[in-house]
C-alpha positions in Angstrom: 2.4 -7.9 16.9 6.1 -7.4 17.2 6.2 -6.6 13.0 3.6 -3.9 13.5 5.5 -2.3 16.1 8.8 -2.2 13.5 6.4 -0.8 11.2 5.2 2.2 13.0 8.6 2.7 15.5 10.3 6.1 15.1 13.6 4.5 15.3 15.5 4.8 12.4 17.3 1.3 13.0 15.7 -1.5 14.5 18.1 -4.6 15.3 17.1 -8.2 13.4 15.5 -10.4 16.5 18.3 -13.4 17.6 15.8 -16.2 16.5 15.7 -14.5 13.0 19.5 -14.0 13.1 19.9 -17.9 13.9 17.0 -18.9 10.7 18.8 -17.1 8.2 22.3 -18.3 9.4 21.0 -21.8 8.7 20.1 -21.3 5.0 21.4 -18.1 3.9 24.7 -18.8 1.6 26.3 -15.1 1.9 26.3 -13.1 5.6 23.8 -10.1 5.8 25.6 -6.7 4.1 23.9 -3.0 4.0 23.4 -2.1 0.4 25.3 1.2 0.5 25.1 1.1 -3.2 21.5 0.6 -3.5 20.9 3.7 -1.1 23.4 5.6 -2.9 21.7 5.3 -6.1 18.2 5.7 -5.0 18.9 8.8 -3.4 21.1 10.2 -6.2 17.4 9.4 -8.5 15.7 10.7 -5.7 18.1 14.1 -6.0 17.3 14.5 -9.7 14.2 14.3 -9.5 13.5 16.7 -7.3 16.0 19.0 -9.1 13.7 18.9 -12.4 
């Protein structure tokens, strides 16, 4: 239920649950980062298309 409320919250940032936090610091060989490049370049894509 709690997945389906993510999906259809108007919050623009929803904070990763402390149980999933703890999971992924078990396993996960490199920390959590924001891809700031990835969103850079899909809205630069996103800003040429719309341009054409």
């Amino acid at each position: 239920m709690a997945l389906i409320e993510q999906e259809v919250s108007q919050q623009r940032w929803i904070e990763i649950p402390d149980a999933v936090r703890s999971i992924y610091c078990q396993w996960r060989p490199t920390p959590l980062y924001r891809a700031r490049r990835l969103e850079q370049a899909v809205l630069y894509a996103c800003q040429n298309l719309l341009q054409i």
